[in-house]
Every structure is written in C-alpha cells, then in structure tokens.
N, C-alpha and C positions, 0 to 999 in steps of 0.2 A: 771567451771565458771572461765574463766580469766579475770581478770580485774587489773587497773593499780589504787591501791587506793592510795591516796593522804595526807585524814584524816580521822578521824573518823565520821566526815559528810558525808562525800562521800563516806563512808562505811554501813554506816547504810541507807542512799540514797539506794544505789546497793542494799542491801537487803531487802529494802522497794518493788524494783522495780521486784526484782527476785525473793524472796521467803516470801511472802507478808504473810505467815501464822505463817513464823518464829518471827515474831514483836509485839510487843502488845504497842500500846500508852494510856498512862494514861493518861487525861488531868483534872481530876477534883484533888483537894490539897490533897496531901498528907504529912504527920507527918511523916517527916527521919529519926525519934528517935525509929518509931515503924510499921508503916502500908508498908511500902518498904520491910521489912524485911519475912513482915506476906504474903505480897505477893507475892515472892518468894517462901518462904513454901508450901503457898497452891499449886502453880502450882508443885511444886519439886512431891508432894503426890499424882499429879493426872498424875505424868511421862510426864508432859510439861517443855519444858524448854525454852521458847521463850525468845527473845532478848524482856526484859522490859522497854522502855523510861518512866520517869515519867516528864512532861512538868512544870508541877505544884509543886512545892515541897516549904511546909511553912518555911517561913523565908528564903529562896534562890532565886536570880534571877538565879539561873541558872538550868538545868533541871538534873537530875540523867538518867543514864543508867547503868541497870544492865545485867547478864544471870547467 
C-alpha cells in the first residue's frame, strides 16, 4: 500500500478506505480515566488489535485514538 500521507486524518482516512476491518469507531461517551483503557484490554485478550477512535470521550472536545 503506497500512499503519500499527509496527517493523521488522512491516515486513518486511508485506512478507513483500505482496511476497513482494521478500525473500530466508538461514538457513544466514553470515561478516559477508565473505559478506553478496558477497551483496549478486552480486544488485546481476544488477539484484536484494531486501530480504536473514540469520537465521544467525556469532558473533551476532542476524540482519542488509540492501537
């Protein structure tokens, strides 16, 4: 996959578009202090390791991204 990426929108864009199994979007709120972390976890133990967006994240306008 070559691509000329720019940011990390236009990164996670591309792998929205190309490996669409790799992403998982959260959009309902999540608590940064605990439920981001629990959901990482869970996926790590079931050998997932998708690129996590969380849209929603309480008390932030802005969204998390983890792997």
């Amino acid at each position: 996959m070559e691509v000329n990426i720019l940011g990390l929108r236009e990164y996670l864009q591309e792998i929205e578009c190309q490996l669409p199994d790799q992403i998982l979007r959260v959009d309902q709120e999540v608590d940064p202090r605990y439920e981001i972390s629990a959901a990482v976890t869970c996926l790590e133990r079931r050998r997932r390791n998708p690129i996590l967006w969380f849209s929603n994240v309480k008390g932030s306008r802005f969204p998390v991204v983890v792997n």
